[in-house]
N, CA, C and O atoms as a GROMACS GRO file, in nm:
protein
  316
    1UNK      N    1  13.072   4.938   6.843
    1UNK     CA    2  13.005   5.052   6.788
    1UNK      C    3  12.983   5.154   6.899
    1UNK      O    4  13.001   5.112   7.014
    2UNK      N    5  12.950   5.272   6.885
    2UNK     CA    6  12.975   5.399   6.947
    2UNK      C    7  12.818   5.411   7.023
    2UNK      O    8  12.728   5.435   6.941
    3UNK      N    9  12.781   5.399   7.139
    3UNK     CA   10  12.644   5.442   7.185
    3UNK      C   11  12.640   5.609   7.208
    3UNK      O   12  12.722   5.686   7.259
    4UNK      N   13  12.514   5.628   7.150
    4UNK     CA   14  12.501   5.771   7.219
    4UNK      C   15  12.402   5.775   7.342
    4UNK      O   16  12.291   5.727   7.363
    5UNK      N   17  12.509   5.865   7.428
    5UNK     CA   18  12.455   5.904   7.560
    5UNK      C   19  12.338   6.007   7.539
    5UNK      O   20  12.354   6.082   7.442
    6UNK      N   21  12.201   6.028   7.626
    6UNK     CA   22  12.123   6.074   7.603
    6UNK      C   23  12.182   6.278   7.671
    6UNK      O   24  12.274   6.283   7.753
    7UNK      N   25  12.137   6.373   7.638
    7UNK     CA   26  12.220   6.502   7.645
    7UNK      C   27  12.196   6.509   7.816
    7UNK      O   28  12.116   6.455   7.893
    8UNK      N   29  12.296   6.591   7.830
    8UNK     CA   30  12.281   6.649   7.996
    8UNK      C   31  12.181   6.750   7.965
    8UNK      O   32  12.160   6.818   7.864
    9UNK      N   33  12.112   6.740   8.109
    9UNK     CA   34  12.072   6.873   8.094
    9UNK      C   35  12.078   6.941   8.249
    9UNK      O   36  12.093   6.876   8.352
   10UNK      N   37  12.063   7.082   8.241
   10UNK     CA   38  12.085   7.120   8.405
   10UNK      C   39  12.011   7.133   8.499
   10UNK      O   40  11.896   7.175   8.490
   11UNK      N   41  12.071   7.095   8.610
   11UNK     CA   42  11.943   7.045   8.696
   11UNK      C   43  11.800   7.166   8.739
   11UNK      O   44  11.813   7.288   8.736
   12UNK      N   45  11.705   7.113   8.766
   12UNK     CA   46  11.577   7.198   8.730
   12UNK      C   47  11.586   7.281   8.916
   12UNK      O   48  11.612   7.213   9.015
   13UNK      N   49  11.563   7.401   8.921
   13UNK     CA   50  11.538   7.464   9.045
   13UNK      C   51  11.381   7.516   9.015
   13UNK      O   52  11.353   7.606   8.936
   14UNK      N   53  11.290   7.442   9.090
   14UNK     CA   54  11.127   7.452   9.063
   14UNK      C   55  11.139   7.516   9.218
   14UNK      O   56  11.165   7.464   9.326
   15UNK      N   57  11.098   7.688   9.168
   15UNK     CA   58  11.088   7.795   9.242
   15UNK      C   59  10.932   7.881   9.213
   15UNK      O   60  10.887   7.913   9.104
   16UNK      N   61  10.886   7.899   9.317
   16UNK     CA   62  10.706   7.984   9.240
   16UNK      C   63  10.767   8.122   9.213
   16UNK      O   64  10.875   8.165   9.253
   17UNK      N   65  10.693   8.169   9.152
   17UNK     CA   66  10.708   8.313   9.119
   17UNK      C   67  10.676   8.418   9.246
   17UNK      O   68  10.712   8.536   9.243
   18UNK      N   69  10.600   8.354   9.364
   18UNK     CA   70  10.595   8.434   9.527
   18UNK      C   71  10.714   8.427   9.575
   18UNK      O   72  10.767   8.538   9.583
   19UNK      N   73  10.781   8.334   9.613
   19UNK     CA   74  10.958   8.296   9.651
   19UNK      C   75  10.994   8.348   9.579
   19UNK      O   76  10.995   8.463   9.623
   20UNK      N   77  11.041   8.349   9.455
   20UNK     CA   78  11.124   8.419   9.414
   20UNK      C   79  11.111   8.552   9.391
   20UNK      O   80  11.214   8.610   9.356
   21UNK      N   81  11.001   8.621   9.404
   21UNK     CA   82  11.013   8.785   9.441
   21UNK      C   83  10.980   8.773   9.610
   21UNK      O   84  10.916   8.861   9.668
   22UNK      N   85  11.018   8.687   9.660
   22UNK     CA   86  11.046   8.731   9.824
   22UNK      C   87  11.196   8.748   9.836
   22UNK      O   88  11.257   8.831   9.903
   23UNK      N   89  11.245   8.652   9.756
   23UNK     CA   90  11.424   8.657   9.718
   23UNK      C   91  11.409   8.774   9.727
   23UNK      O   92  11.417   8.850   9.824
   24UNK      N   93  11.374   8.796   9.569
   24UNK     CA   94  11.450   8.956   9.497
   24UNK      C   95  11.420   9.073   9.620
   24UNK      O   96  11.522   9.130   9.660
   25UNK      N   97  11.297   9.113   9.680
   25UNK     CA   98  11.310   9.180   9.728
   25UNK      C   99  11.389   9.181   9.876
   25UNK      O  100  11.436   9.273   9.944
   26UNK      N  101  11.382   9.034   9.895
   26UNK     CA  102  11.488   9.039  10.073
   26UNK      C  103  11.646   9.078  10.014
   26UNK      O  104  11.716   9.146  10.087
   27UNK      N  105  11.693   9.039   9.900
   27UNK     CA  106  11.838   9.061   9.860
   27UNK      C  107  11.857   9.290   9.786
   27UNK      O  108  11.955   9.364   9.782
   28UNK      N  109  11.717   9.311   9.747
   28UNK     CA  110  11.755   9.431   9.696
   28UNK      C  111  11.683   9.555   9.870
   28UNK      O  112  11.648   9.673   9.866
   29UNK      N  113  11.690   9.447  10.013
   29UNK     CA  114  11.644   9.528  10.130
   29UNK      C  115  11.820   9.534  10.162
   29UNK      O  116  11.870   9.628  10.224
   30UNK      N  117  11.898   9.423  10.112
   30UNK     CA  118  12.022   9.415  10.191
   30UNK      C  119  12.070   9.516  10.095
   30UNK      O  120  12.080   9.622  10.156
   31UNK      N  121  12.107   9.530   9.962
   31UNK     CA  122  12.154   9.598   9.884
   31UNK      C  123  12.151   9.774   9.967
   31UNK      O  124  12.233   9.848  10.022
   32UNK      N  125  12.018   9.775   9.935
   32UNK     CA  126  11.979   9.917  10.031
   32UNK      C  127  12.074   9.933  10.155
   32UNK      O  128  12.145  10.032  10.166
   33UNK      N  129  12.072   9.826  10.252
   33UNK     CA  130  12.109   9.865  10.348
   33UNK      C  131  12.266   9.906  10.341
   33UNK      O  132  12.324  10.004  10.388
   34UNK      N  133  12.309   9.806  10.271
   34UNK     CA  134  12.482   9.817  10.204
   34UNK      C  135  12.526   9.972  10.125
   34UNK      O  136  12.622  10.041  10.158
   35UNK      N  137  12.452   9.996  10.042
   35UNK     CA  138  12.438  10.149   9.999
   35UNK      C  139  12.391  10.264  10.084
   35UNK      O  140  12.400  10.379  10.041
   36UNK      N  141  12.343  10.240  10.201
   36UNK     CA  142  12.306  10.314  10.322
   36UNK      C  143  12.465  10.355  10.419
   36UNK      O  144  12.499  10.463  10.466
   37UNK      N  145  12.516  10.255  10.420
   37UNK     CA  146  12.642  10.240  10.551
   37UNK      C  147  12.747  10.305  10.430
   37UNK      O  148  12.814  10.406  10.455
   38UNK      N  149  12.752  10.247  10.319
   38UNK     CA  150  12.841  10.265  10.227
   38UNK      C  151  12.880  10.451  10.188
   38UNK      O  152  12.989  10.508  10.186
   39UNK      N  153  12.729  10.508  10.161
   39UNK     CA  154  12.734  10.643  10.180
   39UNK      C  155  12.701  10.706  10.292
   39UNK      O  156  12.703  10.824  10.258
   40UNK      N  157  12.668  10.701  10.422
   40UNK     CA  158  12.732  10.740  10.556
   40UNK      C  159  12.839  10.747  10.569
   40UNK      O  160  12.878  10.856  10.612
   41UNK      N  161  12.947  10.638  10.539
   41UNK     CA  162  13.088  10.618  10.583
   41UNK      C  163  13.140  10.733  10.508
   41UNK      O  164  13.217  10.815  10.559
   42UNK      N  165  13.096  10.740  10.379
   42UNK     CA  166  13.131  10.868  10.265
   42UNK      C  167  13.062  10.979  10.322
   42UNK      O  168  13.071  11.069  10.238
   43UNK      N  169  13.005  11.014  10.409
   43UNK     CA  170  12.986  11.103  10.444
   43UNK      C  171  13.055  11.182  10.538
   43UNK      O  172  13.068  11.304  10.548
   44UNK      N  173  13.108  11.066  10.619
   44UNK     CA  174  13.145  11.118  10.786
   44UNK      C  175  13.299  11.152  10.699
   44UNK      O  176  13.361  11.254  10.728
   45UNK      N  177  13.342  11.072  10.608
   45UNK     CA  178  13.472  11.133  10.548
   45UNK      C  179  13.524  11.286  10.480
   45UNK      O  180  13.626  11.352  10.496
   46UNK      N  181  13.372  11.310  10.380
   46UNK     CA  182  13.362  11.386  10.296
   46UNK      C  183  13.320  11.491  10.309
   46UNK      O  184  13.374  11.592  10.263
   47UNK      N  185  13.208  11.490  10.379
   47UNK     CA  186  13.098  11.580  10.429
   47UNK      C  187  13.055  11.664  10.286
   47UNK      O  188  13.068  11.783  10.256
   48UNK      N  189  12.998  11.546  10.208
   48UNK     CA  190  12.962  11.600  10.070
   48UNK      C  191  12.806  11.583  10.119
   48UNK      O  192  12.784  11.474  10.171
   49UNK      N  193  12.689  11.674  10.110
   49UNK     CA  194  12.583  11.642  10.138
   49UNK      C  195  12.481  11.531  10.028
   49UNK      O  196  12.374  11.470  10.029
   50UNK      N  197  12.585  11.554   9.950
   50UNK     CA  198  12.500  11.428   9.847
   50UNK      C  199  12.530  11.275   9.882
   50UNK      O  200  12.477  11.188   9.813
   51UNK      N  201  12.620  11.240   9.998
   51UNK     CA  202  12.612  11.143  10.025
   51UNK      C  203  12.515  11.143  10.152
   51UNK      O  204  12.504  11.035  10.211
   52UNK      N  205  12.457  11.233  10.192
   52UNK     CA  206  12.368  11.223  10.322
   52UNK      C  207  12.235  11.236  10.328
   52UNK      O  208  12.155  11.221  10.420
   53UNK      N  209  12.212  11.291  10.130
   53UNK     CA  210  12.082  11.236  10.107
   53UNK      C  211  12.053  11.079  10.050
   53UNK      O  212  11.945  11.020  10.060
   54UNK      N  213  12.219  11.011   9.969
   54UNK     CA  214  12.214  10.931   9.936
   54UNK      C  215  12.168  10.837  10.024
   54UNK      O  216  12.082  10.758   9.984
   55UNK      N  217  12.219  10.828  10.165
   55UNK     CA  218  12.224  10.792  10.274
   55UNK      C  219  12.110  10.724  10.315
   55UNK      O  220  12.096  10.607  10.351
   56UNK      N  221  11.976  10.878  10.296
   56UNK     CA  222  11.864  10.861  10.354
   56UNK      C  223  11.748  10.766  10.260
   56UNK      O  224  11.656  10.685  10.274
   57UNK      N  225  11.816  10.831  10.169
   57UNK     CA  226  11.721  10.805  10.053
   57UNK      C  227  11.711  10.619  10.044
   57UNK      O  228  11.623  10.543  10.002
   58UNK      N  229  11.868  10.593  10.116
   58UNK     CA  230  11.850  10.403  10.056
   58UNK      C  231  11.818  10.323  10.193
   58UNK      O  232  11.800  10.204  10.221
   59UNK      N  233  11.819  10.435  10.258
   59UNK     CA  234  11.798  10.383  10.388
   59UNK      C  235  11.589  10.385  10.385
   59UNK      O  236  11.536  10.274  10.395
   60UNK      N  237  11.502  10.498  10.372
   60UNK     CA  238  11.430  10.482  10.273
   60UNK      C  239  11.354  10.386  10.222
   60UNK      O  240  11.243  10.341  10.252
   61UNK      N  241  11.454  10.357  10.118
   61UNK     CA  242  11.410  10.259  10.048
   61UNK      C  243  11.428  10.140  10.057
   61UNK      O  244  11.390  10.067   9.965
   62UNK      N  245  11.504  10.074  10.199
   62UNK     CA  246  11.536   9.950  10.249
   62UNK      C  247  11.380   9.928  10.337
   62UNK      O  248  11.319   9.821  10.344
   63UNK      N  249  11.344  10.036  10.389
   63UNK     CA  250  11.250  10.049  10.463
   63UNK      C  251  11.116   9.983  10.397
   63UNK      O  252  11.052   9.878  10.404
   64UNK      N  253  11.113  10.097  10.334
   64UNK     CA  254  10.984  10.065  10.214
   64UNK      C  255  10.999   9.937  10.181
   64UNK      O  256  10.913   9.856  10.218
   65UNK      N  257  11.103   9.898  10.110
   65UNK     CA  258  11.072   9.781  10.063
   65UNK      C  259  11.061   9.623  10.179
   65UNK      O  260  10.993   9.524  10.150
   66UNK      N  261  11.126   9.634  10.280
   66UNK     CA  262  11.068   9.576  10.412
   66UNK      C  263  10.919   9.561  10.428
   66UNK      O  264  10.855   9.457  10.446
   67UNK      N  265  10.878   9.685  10.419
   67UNK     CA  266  10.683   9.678  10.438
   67UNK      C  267  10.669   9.630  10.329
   67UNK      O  268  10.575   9.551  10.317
   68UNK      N  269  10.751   9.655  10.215
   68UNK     CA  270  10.637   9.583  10.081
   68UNK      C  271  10.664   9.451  10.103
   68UNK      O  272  10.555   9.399  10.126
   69UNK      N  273  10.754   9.364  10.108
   69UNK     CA  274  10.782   9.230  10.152
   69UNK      C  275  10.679   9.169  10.245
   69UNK      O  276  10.593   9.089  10.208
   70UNK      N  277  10.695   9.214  10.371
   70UNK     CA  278  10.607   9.188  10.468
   70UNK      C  279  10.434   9.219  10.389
   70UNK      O  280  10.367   9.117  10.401
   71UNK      N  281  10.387   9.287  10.347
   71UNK     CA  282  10.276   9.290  10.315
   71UNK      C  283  10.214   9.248  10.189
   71UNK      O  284  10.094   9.238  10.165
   72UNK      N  285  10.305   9.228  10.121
   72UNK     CA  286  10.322   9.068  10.005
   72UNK      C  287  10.290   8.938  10.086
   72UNK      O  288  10.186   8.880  10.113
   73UNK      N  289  10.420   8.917  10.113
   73UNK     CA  290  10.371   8.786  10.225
   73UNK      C  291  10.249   8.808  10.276
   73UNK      O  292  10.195   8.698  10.271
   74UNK      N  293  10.167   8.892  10.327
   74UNK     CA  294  10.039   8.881  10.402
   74UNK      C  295   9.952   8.817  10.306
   74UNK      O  296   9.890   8.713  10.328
   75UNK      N  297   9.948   8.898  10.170
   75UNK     CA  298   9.834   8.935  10.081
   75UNK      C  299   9.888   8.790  10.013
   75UNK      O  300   9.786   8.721  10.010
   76UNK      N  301  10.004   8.706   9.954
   76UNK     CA  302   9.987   8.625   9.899
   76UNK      C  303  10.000   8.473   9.995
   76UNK      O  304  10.043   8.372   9.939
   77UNK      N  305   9.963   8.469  10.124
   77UNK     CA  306  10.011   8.339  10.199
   77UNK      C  307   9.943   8.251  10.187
   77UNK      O  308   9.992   8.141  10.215
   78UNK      N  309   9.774   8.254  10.133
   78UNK     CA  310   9.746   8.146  10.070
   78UNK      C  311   9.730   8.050   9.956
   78UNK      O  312   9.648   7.962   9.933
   79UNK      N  313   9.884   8.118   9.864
   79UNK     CA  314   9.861   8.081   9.719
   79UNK      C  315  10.010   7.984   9.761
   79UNK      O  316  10.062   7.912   9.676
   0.00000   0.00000   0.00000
């Protein structure tokens, strides 16, 4: 007779919700920085000035979001 196997299921990644917006924001500081070099390089080619605010602007916002990281981590290190 035929046994049934009990279902797979996939394995569990038990992550807090502090880690994982330390992820998101350390991966969307690299993003920034990648969209920073990405429109420089388009700049020094083009010399379109919309890539040299693009430039600043993600450069910016790699920044910013650096301090917000870092000052997350401060404010949540004892949870």
């Amino acid at each position: 007779m035929w046994r049934r196997l009990p279902p797979r299921t996939a394995p569990c990644i038990d992550m807090s919700l502090r880690i994982f917006h330390m992820v998101f924001i350390g991966v969307s500081v690299m993003l920034a920085a990648f969209v920073a070099a990405w429109a420089g390089q388009q700049y020094q080619e083009l010399h379109a000035v919309s890539y040299a605010v693009t430039a600043v602007a993600a450069l910016a916002s790699g920044v910013g979001l650096a301090f917000y990281g870092a000052a997350f981590q401060r404010k949540t290190k004892g949870l």
